[in-house]
C-alpha positions in Angstrom: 380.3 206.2 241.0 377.5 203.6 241.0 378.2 200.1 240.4 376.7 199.1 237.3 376.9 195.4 237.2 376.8 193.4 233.7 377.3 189.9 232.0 378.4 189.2 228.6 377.7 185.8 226.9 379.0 184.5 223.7 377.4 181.9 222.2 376.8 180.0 218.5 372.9 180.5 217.4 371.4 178.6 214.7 368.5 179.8 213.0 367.4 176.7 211.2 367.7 173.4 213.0 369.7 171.3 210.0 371.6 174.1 209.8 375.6 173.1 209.6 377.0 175.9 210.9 375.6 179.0 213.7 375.9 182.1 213.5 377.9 184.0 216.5 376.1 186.4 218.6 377.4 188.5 221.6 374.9 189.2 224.7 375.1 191.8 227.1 373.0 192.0 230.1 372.3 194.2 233.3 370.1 195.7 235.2 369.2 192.6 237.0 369.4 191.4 233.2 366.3 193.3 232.5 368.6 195.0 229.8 369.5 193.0 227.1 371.4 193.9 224.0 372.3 190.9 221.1 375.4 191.5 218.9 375.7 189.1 215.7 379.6 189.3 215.1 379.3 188.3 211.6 381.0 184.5 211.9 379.6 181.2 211.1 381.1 179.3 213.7 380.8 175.1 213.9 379.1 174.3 217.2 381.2 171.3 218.0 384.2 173.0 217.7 382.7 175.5 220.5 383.9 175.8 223.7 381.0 176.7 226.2 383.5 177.1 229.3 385.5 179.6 227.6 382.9 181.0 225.5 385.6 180.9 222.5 386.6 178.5 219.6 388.6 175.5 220.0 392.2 175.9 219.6 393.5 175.4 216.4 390.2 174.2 215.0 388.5 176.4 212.0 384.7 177.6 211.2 382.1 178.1 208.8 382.1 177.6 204.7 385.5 179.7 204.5 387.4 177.8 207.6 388.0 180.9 209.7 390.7 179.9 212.1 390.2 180.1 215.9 392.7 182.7 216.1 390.8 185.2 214.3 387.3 184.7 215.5 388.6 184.5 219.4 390.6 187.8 218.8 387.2 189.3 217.5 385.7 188.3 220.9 387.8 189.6 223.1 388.2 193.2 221.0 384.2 192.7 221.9 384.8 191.9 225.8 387.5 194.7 225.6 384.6 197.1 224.3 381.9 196.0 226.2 384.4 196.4 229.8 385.2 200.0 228.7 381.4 201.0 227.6 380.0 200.2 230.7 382.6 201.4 232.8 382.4 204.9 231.0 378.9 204.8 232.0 379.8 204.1 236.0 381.6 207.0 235.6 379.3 209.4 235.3 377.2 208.0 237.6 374.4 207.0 234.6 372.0 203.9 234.1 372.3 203.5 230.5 369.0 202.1 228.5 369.5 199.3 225.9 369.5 201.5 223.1 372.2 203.7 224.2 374.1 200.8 224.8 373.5 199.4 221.8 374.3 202.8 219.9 377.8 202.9 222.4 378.5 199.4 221.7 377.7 199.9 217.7 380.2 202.6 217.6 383.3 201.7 219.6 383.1 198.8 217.2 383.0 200.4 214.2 379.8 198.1 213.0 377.9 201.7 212.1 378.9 203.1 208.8 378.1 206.7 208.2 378.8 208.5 205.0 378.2 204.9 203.0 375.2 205.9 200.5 375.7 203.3 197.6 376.5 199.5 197.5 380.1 200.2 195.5 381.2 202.6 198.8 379.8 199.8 201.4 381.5 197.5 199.2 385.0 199.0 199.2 384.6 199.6 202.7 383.8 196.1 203.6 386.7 195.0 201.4 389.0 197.2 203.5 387.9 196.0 207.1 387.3 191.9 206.0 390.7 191.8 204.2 392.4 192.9 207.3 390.3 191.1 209.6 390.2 187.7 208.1 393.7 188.4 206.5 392.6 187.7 202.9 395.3 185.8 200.3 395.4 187.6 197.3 393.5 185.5 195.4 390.9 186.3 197.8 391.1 190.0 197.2 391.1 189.2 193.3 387.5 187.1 193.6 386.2 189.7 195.8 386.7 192.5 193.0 384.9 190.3 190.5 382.0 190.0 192.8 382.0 193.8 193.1 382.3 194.3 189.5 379.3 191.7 188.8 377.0 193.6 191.5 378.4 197.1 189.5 377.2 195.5 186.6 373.5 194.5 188.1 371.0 197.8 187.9 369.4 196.6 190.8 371.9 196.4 193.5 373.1 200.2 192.9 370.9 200.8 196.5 370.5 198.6 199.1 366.6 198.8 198.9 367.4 196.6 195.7 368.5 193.8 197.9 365.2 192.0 197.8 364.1 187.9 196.8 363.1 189.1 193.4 366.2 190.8 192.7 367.8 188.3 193.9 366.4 185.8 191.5 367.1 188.1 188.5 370.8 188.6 189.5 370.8 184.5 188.9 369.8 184.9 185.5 371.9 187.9 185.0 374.9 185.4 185.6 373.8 183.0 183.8 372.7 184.4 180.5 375.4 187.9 180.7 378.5 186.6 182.2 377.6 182.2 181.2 378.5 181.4 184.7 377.2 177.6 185.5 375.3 176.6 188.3 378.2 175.7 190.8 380.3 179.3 190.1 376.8 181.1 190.7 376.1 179.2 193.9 379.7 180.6 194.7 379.2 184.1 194.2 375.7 184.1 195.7 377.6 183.1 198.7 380.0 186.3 198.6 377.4 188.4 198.2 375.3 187.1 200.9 378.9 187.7 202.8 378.9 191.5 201.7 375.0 191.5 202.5 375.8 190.1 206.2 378.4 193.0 206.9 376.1 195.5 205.5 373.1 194.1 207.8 375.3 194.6 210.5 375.9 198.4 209.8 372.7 199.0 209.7 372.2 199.4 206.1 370.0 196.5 205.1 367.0 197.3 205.0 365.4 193.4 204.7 366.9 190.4 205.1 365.7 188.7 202.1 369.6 188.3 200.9 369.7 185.5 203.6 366.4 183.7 202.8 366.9 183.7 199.4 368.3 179.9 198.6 367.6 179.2 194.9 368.0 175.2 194.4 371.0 175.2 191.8 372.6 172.0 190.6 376.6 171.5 191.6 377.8 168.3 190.4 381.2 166.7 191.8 383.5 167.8 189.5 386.4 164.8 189.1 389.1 164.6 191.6 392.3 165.2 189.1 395.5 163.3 190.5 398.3 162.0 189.1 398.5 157.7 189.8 401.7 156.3 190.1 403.0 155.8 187.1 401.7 158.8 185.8 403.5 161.2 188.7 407.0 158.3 187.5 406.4 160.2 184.0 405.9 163.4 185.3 409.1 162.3 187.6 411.5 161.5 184.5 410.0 164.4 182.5 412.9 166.7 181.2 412.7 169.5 179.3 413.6 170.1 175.5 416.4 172.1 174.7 415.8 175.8 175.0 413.1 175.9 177.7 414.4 174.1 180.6 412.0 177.1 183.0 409.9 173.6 182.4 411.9 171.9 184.9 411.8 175.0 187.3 407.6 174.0 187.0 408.3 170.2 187.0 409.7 170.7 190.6 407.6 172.7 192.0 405.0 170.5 191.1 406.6 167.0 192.6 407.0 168.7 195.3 403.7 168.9 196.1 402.9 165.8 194.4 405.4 164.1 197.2 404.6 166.6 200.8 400.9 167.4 200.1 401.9 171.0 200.3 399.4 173.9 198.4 401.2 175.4 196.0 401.0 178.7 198.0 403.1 176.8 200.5 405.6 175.4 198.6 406.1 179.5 197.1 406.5 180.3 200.4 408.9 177.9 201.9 412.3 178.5 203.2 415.2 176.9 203.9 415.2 178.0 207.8 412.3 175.7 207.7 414.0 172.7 206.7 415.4 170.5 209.1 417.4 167.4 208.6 414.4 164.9 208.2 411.8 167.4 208.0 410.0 170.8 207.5 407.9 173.1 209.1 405.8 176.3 208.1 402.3 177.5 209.1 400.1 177.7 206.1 398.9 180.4 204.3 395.4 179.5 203.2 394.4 178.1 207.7 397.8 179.8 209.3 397.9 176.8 210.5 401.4 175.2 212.1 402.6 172.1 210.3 405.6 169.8 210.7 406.1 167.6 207.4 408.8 164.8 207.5 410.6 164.4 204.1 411.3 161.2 202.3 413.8 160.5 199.4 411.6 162.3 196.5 410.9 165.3 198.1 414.9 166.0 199.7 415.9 165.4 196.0 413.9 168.0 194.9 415.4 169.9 197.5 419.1 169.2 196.9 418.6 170.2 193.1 417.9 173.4 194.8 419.9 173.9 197.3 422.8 175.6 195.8 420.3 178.3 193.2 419.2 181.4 194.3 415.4 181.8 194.0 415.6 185.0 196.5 414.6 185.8 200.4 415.8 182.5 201.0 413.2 180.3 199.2 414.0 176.9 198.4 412.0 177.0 195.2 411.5 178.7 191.7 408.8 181.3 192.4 406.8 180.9 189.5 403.3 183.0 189.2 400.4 180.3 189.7 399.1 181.4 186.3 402.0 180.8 184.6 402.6 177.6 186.4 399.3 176.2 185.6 399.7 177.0 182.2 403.4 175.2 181.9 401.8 171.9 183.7 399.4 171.8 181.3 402.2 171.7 178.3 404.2 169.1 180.7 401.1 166.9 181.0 400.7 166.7 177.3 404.3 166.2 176.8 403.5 163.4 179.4 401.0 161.6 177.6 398.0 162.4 179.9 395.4 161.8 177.8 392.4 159.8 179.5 389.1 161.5 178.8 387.3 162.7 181.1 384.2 164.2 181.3 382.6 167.3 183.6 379.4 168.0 183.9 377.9 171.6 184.3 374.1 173.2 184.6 372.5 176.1 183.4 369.5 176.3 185.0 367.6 173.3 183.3 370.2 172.7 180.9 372.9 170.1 181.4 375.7 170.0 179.4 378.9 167.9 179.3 382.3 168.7 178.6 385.0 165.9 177.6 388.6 166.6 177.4 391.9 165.1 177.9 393.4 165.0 181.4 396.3 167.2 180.7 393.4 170.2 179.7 392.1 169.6 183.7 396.1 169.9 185.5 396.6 172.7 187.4 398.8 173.1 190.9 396.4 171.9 193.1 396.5 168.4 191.7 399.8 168.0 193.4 398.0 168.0 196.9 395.8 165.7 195.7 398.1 163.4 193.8 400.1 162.9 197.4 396.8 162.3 199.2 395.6 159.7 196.7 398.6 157.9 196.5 399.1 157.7 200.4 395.9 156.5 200.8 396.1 154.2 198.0 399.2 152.7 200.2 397.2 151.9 202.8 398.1 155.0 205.4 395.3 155.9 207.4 393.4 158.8 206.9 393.8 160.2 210.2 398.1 160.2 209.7 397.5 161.5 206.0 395.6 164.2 207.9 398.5 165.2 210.2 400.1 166.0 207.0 398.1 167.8 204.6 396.4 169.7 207.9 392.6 168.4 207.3 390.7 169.0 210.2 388.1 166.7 209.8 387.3 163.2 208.0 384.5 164.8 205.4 387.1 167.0 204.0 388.8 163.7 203.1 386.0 162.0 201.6 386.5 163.1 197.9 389.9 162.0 197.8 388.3 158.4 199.8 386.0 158.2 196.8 388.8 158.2 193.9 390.2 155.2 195.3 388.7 152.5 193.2 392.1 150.3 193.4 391.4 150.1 197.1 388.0 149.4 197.3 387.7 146.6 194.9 390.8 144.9 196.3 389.0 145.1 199.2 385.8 143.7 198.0 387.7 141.0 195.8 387.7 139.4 199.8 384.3 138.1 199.6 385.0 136.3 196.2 387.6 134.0 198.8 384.5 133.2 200.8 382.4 130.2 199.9 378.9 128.7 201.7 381.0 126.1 203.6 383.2 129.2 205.0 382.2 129.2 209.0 382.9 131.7 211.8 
């Protein structure tokens, strides 16, 4: 058996230099590294948060646009340093120098990155669908945006064949989103960046034919929408809020709701939270949306919420009502306008050239999310850092706390309202 010597490197590679995030690649060499075979693995990893003695992710840090966890992009790598071992040992065995495209080929299909049988974009689709919701262990709401995409791209002549995957196409399936299904600006940015996803998975089978899916970067207009958050004495009315006879499932919502509004919990996480979680002065659970392990101490709003509970049954040992999200966002909307919330408020959209503005009363904007982002307002409003407010809600970096920085206007111009206490005789 010859000994057939061979190095693997993993490594993030940018292909633009004010790119935020690199793409992953996999190199295997031998041969006296004459050989050489590149592997993109399909992640967008954050070079930072890359650990060039390991050749893996960080610990407990998370990548790209759609915060991949370490977890999942260092189990890829070693299924591909698991592969790689067994390819080239197979070779040793039978006493053969392989070339780099058999390799390749070897490498391609112990992988299961070569698709064969896949002859339209809805079959590559449902096939992608099946291997990225396992490997990336998609929520449900997830699965539910990907089948929209797919019916979108069903709907688009065009991208029936992968040959249809080109820049012009690509510009036309803007304006089929625009005009046919009235999508603005930002949710067409959004689903340009799924497809690109599906487009990336399908390059990788060797279906793609051009790459023009990932140069295609039409300049669309996404304005901040407004951060919607309850301030304090709105979340005290919210807090008081009882329901009128004959439909106390409001309360059931109410809860739910504070309870986020006083943990900074998702609402996925509060569904999912049992009482073998609580302790006596706080909680812990890994999340669903980053899986990733928090410990969140309680304080005398959120263990009320949890001692209304504490004798009801909400099944499998919940400690809350599980309420679907649609019906819950729904409900919050009815509380809110029970509540009074009525400040306008105004969003503004594109469509294409066109701006438009929408202005509505707050209670129209509530859903559950604005619980995590009335507790991280209000905290930070209180003067608590950023960083400890981080060790709660599980933000792994200060930009991701920016947009809830921005909405505190309280804050800044008490803290501007310093220099009016400073006159020209004021010295060092």
């Amino acid at each position: 058996m010859i000994q057939l010597k061979y190095t693997l490197f993993f490594f993030p590679h940018k292909r633009k230099e004010d790119d935020l995030h690199a793409h992953l690649v996999c190199r295997a060499k031998w041969n006296g590294s004459r050989s050489i075979v590149s592997i993109n693995l399909g992640f967008l990893v954050d070079p930072e948060k890359w650990d060039t003695s390991t050749q893996m992710c960080k610990l407990r840090s998370t990548h790209g646009p759609m915060k991949i966890p370490a977890q999942v992009i260092n189990n890829e790598i070693n299924r591909y340093r698991d592969t790689a071992a067994a390819v080239f040992s197979d070779f040793a065995v039978i006493d053969k120098w392989p070339s780099v495209s058999e390799v390749r080929s070897e490498l391609r299909v112990r992988l299961g990155l070569d698709a064969p049988g896949i002859h339209t974009t809805g079959e590559a689709f449902r096939q992608f669908m099946t291997e990225e919701s396992v490997r990336r262990a998609w929520s449900e709401a997830t699965i539910r945006k990907m089948k929209t995409v797919k019916r979108h791209m069903g709907d688009f002549a065009p991208f029936q064949t992968f040959d249809g995957f080109t820049s012009y196409n690509f510009a036309k399936y803007v304006e089929f989103l625009r005009t046919s299904e009235g999508h603005n600006d930002t949710t067409i940015q959004r689903q340009l960046g799924y497809v690109r996803w599906f487009c990336a998975w399908a390059d990788r089978k060797g279906l793609m034919p051009t790459n023009d899916y990932d140069a295609f970067r039409p300049k669309l207009k996404s304005p901040a929408k407004p951060v919607i958050f309850l301030d304090w004495d709105e979340l005290m009315k919210f807090w008081s809020y009882e329901a009128p006879e004959g439909h106390t499932y409001l309360n059931d919502v109410r809860d739910v709701f504070l309870f986020c509004c006083f943990t900074s919990l998702r609402y996925s996480d509060a569904q999912n939270l049992r009482w073998t979680d609580v302790g006596e002065d706080s909680f812990r659970l890994v999340t669903q949306k980053t899986a990733r392990a928090l410990t969140i101490d309680l304080n005398k709003w959120s263990r009320e919420i949890l001692e209304r509970h504490i004798d009801r049954d909400h099944g499998d040992g919940h400690c809350l009502p599980q309420i679907p999200n649609q019906v819950m966002n729904r409900y919050l909307k009815r509380i809110s306008k029970d509540c009074g919330l009525n400040t306008k408020m105004t969003v503004v959209e594109y469509h294409g050239s066109e701006r438009s503005e929408v202005t509505c009363e707050k209670w129209g904007l509530m859903g559950t999310h604005a619980g995590r982002r009335t507790f991280v307002c209000n905290a930070l409003k209180m003067g608590i850092p950023p960083t400890v407010v981080m060790q709660w809600t599980g933000h792994n970096d200060y930009r991701a706390m920016r947009p809830y920085i921005d909405v505190t206007d309280s804050q800044r111009k008490k803290a501007m309202a310093g220099f009016d206490a400073l006159n020209r005789d004021t010295k060092d």
